[in-house]
N, C-alpha and C positions, 0 to 999 in steps of 0.2 A: 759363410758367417751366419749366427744364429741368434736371433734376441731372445731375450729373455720372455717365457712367454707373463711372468706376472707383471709385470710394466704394460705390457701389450694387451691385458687384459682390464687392467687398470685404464688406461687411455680409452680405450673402446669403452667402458665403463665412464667415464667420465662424458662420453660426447654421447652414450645414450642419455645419460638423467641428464642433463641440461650444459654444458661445454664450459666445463675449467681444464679450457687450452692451458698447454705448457706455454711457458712464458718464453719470448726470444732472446736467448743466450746468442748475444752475439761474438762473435769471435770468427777469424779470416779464415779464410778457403784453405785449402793446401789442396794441390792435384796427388793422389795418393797412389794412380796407376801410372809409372812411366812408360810401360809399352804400349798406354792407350791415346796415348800423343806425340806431335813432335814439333818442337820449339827451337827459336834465335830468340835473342834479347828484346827481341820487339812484338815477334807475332808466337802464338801458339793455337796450333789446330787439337781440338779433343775429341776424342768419342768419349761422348757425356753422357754416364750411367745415368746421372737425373735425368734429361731429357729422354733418353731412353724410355725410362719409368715411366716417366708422366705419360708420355704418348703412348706405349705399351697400353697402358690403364684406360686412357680415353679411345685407342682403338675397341679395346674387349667389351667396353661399355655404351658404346653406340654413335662414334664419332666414325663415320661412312664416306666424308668430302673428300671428293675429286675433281679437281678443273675437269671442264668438259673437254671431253675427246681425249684424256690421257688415263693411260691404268697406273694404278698403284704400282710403288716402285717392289721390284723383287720381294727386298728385304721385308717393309709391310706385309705383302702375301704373305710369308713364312711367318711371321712373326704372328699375325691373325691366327692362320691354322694352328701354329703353336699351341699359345691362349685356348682357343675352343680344344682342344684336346686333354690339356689338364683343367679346363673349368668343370668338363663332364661330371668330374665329382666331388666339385662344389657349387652345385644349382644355386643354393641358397643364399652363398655369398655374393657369387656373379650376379643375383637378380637384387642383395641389398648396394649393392658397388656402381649398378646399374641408375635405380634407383636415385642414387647420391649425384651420381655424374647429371641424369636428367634434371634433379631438383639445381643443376652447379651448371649447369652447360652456358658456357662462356666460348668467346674465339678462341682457338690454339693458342691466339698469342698471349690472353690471358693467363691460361698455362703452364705457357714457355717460361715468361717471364717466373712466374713464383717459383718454377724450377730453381731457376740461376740462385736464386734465397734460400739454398737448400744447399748442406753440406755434399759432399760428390761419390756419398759411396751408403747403399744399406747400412743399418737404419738410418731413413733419413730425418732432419730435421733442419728448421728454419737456423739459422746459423748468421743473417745480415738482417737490418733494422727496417722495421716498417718503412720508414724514409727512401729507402732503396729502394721500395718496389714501381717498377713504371706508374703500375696499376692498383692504386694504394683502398680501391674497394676492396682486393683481394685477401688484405691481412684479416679482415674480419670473414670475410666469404667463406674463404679455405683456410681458416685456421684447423680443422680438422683433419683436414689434408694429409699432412704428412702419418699420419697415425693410421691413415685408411690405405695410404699409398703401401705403407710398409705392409702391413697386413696383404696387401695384394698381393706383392712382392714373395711373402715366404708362403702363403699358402698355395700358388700357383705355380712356386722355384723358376720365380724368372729368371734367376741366375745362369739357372741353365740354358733360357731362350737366351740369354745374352752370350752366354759361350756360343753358342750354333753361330750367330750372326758377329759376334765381334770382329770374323774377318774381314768379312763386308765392311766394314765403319774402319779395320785400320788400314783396307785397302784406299778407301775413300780419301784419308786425311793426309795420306801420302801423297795424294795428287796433286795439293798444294802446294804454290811457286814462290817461295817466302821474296825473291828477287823482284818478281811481277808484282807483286805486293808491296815492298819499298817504292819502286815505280808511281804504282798509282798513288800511293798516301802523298808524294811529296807532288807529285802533279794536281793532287784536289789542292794543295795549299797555293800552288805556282797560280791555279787559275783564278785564285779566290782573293789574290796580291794578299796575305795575310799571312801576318804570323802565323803557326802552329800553336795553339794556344791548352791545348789538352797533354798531357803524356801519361795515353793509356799504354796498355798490354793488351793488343788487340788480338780475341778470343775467338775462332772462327768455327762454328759446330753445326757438322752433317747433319740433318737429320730427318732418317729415309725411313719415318713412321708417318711423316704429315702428309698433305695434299701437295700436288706440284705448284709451284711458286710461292710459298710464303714465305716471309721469311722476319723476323727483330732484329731490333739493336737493342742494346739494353748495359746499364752502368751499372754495376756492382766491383765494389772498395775502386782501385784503380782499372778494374779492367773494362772492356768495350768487346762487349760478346756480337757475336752477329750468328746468327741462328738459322741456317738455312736448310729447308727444302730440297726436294729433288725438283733440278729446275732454277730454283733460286738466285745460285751461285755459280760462280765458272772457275772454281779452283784460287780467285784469287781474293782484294781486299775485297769487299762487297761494300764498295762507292756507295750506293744509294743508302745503306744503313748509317753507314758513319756519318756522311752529310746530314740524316736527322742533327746531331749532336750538337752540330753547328749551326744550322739554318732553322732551327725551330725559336733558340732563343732570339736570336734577330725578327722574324717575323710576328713572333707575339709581342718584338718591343716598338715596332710599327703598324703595329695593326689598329689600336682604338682611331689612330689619325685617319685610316683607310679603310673603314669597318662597312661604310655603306655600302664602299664600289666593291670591295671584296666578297658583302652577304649576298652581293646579288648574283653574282655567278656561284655561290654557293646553293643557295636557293631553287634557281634554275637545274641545277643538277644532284643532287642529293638525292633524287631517287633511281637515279640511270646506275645500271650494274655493277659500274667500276668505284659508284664514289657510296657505295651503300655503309661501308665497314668504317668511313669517317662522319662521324656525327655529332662533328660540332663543327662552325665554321672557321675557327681559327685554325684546327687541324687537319681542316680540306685545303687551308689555303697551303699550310706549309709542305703535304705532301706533291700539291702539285706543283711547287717549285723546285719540292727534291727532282720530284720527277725531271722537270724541265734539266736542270741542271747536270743530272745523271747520265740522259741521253747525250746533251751536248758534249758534257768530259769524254766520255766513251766514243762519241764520233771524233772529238782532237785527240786521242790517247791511237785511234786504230789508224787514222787520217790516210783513208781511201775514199773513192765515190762508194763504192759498195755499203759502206758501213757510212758515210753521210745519207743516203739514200733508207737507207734502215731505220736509222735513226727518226727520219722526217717523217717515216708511211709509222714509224711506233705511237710518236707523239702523236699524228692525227687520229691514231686512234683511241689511243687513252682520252681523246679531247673529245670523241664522237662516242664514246662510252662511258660519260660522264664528268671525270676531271679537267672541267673547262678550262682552268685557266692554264692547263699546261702548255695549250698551245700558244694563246699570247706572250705566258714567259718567257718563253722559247726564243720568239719572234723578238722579246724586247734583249735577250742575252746579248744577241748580236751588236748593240749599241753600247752594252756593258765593253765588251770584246774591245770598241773600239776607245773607248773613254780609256783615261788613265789614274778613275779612281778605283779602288778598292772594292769589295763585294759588298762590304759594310756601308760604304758611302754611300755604293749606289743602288743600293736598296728601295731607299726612301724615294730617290726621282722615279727610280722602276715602277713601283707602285702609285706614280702621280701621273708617268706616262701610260700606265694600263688604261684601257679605255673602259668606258662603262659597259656595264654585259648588254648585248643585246641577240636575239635570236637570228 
């Protein structure tokens, strides 16, 4: 597929004299590749050309992160060498692309996310509302985005990196247990005594461009995308994402009552390795309850000692690398476990029986 190059000339034209971005036409998704997914009524896995893109782009531009001790997954290698093979002759561009990424270097997830805002196939463009974005600095950030992305896109035929690799990705998406998957969503609701209160299209996407373990969630129109990594994901629902959806808005509607005993263990741990990428304290508290909550479902979901046992050496450690409170969440689940309120209920006692941080 080919643009137009006076439009594309034009846009690049417009974000060099001073940025009269294209306006956001919004209008819904359609998935446009059937062979690049595979779906029931409930879940769909995709190999997602955006994601693709975006990561493609921020590989070839200076994004190098790798958890320590693990190599880049296959596909990334090829995908890099790729990239450096047809930039060789375009120095110029790679080093303005470069450039823009260094002036824009945000997290992957920042990213990720304004991917998902992005219609699903060259040329791209923003297609869902400011409002949708997780990360709503982005619309202004990377309004240019999509106009620099495309350009990257056809001047470097990544179309063709994508055919090399698209094995890989619809090898990948096949490994998913749509069964395993109904499983755990209806057991996050069994344990949480809670309605179901959301009816997304839960969106599940590989993607072996990032670093191992990261991984989003993220709402656009009805769906519930979950974005993972190599590492990330185990082929099935990925529990700790969808629990954001849930557990964030309950804990920020408890939080001003609990703000002192919660900043303090925030405080205490905000510079230790694990809690660096949450930076603010209401959003340290609620990941380390995802967390808590995560490992507990998965130690009742596998219910062996093995995996009880795993579970307990995980949380000590996410608790000794910074996410303090996950270990007393943890500790106070069990009391949930035995109560016969609700996860909603019993939130607010949760939070009253937390004790005060101390070293």
């Amino acid at each position: 597929m080919q643009i137009k190059p006076i439009p594309m000339l034009l846009a690049v034209a417009c974000i060099t004299i001073g940025g009269c971005y294209p306006r956001v036409n919004v209008e819904p998704l359609s998935f446009s590749h059937e062979d690049e997914m595979v779906c029931n009524d409930d879940f769909i896995v995709l190999a997602d050309r955006r994601v693709f893109a975006v990561m493609a782009f921020m590989n070839a531009c200076g994004f190098d992160e790798e958890f320590p001790g693990k190599e880049m997954h296959p596909v990334r290698i090829d995908t890099r060498k790729a990239i450096q093979a047809k930039a060789k002759n375009h120095a110029d561009a790679l080093d303005r692309w470069k450039r823009y990424y260094k002036k824009n270097t945000m997290g992957s997830f920042c990213y990720l996310d304004f991917a998902l805002s992005l219609n699903d196939d060259y040329p791209f463009k923003r297609i869902r509302p400011d409002s949708e974005l997780g990360y709503s600095f982005t619309a202004d950030r990377l309004a240019d985005f999509p106009a620099i992305l495309n350009e990257f896109w056809e001047t470097l035929e990544i179309d063709q990196i994508w055919a090399q690799v698209k094995p890989d990705y619809l090898a990948e998406i096949h490994k998913y247990d749509f069964d395993r998957m109904a499983d755990q969503l209806s057991f996050v609701w069994k344990y949480l005594r809670l309605q179901r209160r959301d009816q997304f299209t839960f969106v599940s996407v590989p993607n072996l461009l990032d670093s191992h373990y990261h991984a989003i969630g993220a709402q656009y129109e009805n769906y519930w995308y979950m974005v993972e990594s190599p590492g990330a994901g185990s082929h099935g629902l990925n529990v700790h994402e969808y629990l954001h959806s849930i557990i964030n808005p309950l804990v920020e509607a408890n939080y001003a009552t609990y703000r002192a005993k919660l900043d303090g263990y925030y405080q205490a741990g905000k510079d230790l390795p694990m809690a660096k990428t949450y930076r603010h304290p209401v959003t340290y508290a609620y990941e380390c309850l995802v967390r808590a909550l995560d490992h507990r479902i998965r130690v009742l979901l596998e219910d062996n000692p093995t995996a009880t046992t795993r579970g307990q050496n995980r949380v000590a450690s996410l608790t000794r690398e910074g996410l303090l409170l996950v270990q007393p969440f943890y500790q106070l689940l069990v009391e949930y476990e035995d109560s016969e309120m609700n996860f909603e209920e019993f939130l607010p006692k949760m939070l009253q029986r937390l004790p005060d941080y101390s070293e």
